[in-house]
mmCIF entry with sequence, helices, sheets and N, C-alpha, C, O atoms, coordinates in Angstrom:
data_MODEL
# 
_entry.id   MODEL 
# 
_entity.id                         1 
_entity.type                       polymer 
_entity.pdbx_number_of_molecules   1 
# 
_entity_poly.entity_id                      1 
_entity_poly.type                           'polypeptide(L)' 
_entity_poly.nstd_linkage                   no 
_entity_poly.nstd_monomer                   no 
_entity_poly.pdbx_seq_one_letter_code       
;(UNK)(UNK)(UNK)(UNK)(UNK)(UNK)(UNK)(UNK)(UNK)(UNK)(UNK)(UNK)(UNK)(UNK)(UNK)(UNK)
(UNK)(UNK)(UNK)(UNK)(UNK)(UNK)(UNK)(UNK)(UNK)(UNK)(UNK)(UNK)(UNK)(UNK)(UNK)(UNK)
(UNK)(UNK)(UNK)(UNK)(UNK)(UNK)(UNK)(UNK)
;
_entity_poly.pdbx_seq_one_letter_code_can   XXXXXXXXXXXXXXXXXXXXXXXXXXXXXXXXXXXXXXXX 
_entity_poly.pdbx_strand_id                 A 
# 
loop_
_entity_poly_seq.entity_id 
_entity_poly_seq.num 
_entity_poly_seq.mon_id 
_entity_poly_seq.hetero 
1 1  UNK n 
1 2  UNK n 
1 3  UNK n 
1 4  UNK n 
1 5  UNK n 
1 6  UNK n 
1 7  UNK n 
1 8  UNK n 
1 9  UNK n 
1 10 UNK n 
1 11 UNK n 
1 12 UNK n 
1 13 UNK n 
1 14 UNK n 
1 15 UNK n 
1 16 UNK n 
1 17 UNK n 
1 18 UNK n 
1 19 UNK n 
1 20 UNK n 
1 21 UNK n 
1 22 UNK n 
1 23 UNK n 
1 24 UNK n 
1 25 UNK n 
1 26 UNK n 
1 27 UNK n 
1 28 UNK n 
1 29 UNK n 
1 30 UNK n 
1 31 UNK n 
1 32 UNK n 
1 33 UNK n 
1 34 UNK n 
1 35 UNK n 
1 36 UNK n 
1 37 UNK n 
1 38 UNK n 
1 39 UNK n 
1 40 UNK n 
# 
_struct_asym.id          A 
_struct_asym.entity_id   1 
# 
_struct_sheet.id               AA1 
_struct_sheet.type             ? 
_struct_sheet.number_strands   3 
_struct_sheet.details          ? 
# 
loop_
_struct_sheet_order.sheet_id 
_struct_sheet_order.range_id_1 
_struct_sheet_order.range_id_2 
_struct_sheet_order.offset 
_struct_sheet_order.sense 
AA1 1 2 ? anti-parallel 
AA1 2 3 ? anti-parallel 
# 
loop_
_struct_sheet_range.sheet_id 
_struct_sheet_range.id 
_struct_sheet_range.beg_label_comp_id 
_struct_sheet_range.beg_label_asym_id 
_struct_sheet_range.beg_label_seq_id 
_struct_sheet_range.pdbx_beg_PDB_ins_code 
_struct_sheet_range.end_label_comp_id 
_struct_sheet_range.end_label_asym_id 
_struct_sheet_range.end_label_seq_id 
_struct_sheet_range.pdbx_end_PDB_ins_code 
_struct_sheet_range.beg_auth_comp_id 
_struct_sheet_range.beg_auth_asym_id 
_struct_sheet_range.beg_auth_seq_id 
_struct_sheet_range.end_auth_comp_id 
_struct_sheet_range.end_auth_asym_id 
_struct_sheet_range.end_auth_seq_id 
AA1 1 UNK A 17 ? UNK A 18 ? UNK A 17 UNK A 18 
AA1 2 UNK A 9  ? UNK A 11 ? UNK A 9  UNK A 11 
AA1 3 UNK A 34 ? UNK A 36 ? UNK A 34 UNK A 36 
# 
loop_
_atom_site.group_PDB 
_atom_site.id 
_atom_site.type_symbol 
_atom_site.label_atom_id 
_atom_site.label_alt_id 
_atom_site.label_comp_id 
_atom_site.label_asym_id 
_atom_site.label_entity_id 
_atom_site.label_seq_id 
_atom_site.pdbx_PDB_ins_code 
_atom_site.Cartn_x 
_atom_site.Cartn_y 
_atom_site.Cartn_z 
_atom_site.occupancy 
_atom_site.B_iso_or_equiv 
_atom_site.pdbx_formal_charge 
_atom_site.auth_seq_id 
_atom_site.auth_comp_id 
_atom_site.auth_asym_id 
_atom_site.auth_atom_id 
_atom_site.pdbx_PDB_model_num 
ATOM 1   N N  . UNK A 1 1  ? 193.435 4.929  221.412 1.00 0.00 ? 1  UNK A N  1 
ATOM 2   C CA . UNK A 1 1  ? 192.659 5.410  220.267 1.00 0.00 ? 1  UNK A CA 1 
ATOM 3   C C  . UNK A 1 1  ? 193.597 5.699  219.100 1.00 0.00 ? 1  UNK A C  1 
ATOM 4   O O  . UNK A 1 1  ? 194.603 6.384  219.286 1.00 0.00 ? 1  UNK A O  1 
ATOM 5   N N  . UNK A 1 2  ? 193.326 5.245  218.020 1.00 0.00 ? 2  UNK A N  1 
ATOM 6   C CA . UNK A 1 2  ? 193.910 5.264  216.648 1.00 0.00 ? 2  UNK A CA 1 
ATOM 7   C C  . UNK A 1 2  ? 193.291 6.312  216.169 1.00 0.00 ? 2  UNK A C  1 
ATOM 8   O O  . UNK A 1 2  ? 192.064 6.333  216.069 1.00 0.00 ? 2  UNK A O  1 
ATOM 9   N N  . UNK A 1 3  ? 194.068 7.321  215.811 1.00 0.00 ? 3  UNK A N  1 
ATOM 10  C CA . UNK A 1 3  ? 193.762 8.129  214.609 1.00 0.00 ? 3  UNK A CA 1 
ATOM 11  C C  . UNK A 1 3  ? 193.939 7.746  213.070 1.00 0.00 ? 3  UNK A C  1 
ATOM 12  O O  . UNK A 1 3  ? 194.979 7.185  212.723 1.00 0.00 ? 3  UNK A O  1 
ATOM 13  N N  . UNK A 1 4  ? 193.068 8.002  212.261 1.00 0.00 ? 4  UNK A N  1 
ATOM 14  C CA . UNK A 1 4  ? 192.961 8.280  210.838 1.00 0.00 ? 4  UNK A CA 1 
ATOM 15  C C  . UNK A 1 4  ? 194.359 8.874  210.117 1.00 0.00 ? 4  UNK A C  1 
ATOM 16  O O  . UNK A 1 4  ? 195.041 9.722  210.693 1.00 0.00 ? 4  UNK A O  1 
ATOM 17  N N  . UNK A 1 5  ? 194.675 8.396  208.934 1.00 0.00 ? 5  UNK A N  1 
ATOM 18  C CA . UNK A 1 5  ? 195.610 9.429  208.149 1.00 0.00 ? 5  UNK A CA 1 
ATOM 19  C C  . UNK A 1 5  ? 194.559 10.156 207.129 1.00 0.00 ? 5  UNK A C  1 
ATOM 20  O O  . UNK A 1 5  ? 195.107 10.986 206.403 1.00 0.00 ? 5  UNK A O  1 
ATOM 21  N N  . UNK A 1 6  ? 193.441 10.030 206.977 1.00 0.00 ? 6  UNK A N  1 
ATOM 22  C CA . UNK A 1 6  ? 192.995 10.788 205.536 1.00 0.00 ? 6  UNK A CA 1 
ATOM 23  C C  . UNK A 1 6  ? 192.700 12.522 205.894 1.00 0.00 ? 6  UNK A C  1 
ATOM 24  O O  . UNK A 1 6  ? 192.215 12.872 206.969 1.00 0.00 ? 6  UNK A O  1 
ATOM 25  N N  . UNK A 1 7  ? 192.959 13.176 205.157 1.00 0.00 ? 7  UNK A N  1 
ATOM 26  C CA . UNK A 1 7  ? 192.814 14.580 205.343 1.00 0.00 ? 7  UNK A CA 1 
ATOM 27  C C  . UNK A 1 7  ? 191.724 15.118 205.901 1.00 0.00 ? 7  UNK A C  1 
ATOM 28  O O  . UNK A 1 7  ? 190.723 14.401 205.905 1.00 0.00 ? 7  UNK A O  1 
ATOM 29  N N  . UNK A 1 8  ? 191.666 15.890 206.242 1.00 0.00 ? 8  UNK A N  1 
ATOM 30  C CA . UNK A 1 8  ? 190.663 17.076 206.817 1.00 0.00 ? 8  UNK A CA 1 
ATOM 31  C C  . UNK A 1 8  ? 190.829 18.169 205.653 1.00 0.00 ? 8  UNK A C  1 
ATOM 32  O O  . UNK A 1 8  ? 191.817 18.264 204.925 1.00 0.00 ? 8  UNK A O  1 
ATOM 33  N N  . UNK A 1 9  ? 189.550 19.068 205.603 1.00 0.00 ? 9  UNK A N  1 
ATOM 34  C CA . UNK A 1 9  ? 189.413 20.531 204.857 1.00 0.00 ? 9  UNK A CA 1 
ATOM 35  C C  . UNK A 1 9  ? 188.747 21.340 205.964 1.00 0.00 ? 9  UNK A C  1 
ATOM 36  O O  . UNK A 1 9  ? 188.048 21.014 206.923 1.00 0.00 ? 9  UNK A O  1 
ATOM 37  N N  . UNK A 1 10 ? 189.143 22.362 205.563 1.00 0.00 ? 10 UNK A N  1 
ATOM 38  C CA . UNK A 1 10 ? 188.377 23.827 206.269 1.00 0.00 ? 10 UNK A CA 1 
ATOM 39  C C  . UNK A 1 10 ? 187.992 24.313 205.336 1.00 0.00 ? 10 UNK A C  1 
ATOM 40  O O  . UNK A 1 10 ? 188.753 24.561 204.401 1.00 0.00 ? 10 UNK A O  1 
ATOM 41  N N  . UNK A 1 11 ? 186.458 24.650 205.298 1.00 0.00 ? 11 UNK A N  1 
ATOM 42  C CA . UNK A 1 11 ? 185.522 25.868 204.814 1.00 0.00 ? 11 UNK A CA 1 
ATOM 43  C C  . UNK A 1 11 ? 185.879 26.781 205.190 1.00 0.00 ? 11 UNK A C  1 
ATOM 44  O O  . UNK A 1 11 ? 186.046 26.977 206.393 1.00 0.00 ? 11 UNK A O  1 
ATOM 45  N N  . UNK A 1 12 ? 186.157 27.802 204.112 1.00 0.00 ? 12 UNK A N  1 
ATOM 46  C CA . UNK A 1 12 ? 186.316 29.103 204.508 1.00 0.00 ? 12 UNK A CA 1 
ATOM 47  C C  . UNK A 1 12 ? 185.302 30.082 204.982 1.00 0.00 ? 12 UNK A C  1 
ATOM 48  O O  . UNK A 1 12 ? 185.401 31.113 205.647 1.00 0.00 ? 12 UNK A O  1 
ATOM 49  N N  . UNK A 1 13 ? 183.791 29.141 204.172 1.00 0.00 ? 13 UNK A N  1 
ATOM 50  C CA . UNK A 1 13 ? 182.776 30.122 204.087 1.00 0.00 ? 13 UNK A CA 1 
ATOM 51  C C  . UNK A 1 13 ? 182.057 30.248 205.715 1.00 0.00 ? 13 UNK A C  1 
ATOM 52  O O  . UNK A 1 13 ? 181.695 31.212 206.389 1.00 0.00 ? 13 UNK A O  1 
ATOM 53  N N  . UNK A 1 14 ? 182.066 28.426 205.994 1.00 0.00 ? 14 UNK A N  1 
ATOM 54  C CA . UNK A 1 14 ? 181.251 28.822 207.933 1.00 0.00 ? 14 UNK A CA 1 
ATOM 55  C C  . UNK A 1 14 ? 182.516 28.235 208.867 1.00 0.00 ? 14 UNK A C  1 
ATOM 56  O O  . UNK A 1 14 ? 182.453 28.273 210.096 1.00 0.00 ? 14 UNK A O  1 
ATOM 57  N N  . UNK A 1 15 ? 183.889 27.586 208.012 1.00 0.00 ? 15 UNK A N  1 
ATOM 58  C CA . UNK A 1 15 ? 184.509 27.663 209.453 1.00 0.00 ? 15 UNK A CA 1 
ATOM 59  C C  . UNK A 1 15 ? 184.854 25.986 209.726 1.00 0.00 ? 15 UNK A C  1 
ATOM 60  O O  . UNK A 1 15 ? 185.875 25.578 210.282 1.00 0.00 ? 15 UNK A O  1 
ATOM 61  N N  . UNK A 1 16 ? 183.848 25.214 209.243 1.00 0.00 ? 16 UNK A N  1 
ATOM 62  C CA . UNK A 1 16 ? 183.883 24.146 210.070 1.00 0.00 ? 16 UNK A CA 1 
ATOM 63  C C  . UNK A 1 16 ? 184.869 23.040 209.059 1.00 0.00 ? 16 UNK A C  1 
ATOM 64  O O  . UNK A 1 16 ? 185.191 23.097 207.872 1.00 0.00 ? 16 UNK A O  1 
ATOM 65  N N  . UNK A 1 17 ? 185.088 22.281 209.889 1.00 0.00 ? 17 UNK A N  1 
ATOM 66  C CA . UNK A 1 17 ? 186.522 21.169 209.619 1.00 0.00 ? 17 UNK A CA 1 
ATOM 67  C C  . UNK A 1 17 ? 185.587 20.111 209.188 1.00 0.00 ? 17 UNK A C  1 
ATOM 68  O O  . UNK A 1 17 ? 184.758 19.629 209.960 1.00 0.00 ? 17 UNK A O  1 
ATOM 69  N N  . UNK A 1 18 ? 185.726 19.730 207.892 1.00 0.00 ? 18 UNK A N  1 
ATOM 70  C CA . UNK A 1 18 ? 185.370 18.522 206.956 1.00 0.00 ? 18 UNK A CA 1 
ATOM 71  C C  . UNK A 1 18 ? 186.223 17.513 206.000 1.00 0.00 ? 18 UNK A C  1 
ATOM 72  O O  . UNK A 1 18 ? 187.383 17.752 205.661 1.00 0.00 ? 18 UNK A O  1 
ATOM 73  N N  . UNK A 1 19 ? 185.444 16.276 205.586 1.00 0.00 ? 19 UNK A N  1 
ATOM 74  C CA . UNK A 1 19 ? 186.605 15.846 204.969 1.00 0.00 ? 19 UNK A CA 1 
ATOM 75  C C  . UNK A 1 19 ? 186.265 15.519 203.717 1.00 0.00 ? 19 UNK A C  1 
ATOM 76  O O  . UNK A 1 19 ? 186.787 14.589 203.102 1.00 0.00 ? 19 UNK A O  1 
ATOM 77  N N  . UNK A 1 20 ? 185.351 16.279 203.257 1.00 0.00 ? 20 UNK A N  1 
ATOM 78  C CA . UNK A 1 20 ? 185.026 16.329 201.454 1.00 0.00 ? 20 UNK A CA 1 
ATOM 79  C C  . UNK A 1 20 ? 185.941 17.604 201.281 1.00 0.00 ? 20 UNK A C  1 
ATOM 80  O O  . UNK A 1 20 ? 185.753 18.632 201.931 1.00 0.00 ? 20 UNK A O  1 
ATOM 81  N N  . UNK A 1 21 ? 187.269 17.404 200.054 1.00 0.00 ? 21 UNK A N  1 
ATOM 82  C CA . UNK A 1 21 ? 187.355 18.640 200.009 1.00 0.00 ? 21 UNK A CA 1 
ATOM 83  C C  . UNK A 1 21 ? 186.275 19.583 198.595 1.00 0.00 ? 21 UNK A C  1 
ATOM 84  O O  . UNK A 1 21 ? 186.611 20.727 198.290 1.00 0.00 ? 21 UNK A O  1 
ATOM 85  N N  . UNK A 1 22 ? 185.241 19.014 198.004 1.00 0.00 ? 22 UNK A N  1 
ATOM 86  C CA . UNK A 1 22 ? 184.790 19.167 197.159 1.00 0.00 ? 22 UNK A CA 1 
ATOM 87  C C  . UNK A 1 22 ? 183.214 19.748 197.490 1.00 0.00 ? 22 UNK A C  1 
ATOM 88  O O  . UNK A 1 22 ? 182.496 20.325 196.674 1.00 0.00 ? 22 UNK A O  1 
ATOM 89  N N  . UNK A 1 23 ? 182.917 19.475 198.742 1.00 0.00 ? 23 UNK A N  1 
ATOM 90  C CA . UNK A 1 23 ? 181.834 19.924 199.039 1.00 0.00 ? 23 UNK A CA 1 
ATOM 91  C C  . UNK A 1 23 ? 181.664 19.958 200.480 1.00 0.00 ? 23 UNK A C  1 
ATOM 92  O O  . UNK A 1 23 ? 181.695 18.944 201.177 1.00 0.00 ? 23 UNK A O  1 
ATOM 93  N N  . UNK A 1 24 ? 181.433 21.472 201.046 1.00 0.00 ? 24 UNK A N  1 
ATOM 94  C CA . UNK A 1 24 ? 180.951 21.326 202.430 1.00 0.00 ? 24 UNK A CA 1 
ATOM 95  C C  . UNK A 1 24 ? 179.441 21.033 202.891 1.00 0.00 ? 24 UNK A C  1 
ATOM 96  O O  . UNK A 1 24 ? 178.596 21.893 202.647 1.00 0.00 ? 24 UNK A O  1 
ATOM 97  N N  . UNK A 1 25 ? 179.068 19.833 203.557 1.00 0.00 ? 25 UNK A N  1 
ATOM 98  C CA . UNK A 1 25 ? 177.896 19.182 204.078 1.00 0.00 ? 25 UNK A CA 1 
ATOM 99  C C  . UNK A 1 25 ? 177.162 20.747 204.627 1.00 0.00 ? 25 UNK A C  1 
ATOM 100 O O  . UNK A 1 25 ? 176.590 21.474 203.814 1.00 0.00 ? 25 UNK A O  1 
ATOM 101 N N  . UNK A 1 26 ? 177.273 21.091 206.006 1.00 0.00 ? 26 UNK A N  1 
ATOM 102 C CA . UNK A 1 26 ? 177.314 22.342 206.259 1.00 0.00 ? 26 UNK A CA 1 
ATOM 103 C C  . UNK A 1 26 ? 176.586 23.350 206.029 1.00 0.00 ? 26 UNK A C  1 
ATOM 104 O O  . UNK A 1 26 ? 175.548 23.657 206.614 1.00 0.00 ? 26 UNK A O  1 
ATOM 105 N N  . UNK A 1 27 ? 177.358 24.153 204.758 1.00 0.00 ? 27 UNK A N  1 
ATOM 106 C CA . UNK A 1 27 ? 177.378 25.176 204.060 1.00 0.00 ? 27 UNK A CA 1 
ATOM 107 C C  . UNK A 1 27 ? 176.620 24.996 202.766 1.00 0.00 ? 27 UNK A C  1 
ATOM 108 O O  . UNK A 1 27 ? 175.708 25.703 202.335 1.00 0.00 ? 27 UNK A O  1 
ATOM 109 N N  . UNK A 1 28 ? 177.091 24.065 202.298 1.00 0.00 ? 28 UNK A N  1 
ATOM 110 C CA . UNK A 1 28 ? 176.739 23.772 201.164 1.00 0.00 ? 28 UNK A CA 1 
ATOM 111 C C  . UNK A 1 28 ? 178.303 24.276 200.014 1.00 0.00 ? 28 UNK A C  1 
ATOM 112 O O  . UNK A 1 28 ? 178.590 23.729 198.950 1.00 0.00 ? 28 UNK A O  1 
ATOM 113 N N  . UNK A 1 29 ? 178.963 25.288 200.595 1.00 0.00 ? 29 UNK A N  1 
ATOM 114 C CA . UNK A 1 29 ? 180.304 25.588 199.905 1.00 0.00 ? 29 UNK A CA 1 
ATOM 115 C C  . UNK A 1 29 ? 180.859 24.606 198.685 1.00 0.00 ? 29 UNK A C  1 
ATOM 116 O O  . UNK A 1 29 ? 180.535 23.419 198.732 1.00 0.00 ? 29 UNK A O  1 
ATOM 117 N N  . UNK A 1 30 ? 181.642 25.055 197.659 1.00 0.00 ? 30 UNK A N  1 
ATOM 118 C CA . UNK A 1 30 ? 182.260 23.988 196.812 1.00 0.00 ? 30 UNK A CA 1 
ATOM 119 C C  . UNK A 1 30 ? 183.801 23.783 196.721 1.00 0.00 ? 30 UNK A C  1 
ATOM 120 O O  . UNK A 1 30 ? 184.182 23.900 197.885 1.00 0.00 ? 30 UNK A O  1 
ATOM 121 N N  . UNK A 1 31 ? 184.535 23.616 196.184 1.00 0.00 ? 31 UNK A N  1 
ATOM 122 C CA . UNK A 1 31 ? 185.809 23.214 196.435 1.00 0.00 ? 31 UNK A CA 1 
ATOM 123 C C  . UNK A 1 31 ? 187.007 24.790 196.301 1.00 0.00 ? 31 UNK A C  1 
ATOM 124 O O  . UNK A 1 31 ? 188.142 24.922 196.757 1.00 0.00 ? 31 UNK A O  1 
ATOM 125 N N  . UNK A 1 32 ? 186.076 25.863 195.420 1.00 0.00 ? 32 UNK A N  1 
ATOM 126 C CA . UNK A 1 32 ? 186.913 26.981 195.635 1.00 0.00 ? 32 UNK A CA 1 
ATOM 127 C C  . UNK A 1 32 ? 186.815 27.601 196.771 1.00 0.00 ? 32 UNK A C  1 
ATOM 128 O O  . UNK A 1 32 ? 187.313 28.718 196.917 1.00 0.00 ? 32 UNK A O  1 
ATOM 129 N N  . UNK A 1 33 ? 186.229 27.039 197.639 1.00 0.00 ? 33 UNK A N  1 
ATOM 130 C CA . UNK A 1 33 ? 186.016 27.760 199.484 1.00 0.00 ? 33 UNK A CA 1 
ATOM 131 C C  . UNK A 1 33 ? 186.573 26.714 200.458 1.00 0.00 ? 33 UNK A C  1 
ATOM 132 O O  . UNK A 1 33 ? 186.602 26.779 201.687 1.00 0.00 ? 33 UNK A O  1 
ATOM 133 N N  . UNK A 1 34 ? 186.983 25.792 199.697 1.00 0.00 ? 34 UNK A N  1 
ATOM 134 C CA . UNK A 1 34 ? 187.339 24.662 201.146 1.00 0.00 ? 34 UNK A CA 1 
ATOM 135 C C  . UNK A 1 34 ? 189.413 24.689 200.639 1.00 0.00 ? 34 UNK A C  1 
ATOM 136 O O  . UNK A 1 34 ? 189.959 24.939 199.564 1.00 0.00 ? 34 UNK A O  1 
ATOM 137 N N  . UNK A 1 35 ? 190.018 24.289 202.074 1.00 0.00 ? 35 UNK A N  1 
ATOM 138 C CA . UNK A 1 35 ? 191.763 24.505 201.753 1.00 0.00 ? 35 UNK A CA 1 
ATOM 139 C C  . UNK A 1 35 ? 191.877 23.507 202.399 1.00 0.00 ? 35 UNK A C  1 
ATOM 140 O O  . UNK A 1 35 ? 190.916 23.287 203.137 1.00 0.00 ? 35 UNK A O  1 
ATOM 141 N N  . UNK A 1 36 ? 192.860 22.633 202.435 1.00 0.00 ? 36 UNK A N  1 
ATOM 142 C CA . UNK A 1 36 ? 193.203 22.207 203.259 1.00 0.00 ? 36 UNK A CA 1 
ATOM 143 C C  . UNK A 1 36 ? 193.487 22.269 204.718 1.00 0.00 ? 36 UNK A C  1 
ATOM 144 O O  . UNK A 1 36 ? 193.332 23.430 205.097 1.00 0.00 ? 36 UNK A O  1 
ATOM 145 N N  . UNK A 1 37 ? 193.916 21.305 205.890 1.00 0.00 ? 37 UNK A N  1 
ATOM 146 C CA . UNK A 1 37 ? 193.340 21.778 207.015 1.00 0.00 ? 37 UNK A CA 1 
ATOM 147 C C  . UNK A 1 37 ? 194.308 21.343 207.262 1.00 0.00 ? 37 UNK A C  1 
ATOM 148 O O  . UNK A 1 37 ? 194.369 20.171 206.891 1.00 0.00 ? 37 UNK A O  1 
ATOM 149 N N  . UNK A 1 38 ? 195.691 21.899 208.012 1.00 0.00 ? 38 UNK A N  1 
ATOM 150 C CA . UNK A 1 38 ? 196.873 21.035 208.852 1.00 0.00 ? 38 UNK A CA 1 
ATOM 151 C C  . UNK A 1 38 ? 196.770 20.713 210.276 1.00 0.00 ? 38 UNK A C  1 
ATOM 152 O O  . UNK A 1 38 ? 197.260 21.467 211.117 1.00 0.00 ? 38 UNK A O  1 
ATOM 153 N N  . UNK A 1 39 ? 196.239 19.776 210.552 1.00 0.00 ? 39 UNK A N  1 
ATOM 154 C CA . UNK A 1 39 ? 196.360 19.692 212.550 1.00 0.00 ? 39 UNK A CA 1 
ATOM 155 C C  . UNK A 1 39 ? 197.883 19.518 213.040 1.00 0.00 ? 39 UNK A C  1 
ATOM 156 O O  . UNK A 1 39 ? 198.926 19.069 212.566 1.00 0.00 ? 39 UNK A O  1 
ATOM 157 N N  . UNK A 1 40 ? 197.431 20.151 214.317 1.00 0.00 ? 40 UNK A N  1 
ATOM 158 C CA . UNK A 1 40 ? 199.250 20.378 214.339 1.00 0.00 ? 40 UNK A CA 1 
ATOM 159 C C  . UNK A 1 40 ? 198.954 19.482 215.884 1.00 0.00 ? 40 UNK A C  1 
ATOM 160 O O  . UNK A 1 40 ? 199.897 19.197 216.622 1.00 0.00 ? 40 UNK A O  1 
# 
């Protein structure tokens, strides 16, 4: 299985790992609630 390089975001507001950083599906949240997401 191949993984992806394009980023992930975390909502701050419910939590969940997305990859709009401009809008969480979700929540509905906007880009001042979503950060970047580092998988380690």
């Amino acid at each position: 299985m191949v993984l992806g390089s394009e980023k992930k975001y975390l909502c701050l507001l419910c939590g969940m790992i997305i990859d709009n950083p401009d809008y969480c599906e979700y929540c509905g949240a906007t880009s001042e609630n979503i950060v970047p997401y580092e998988e380690e």
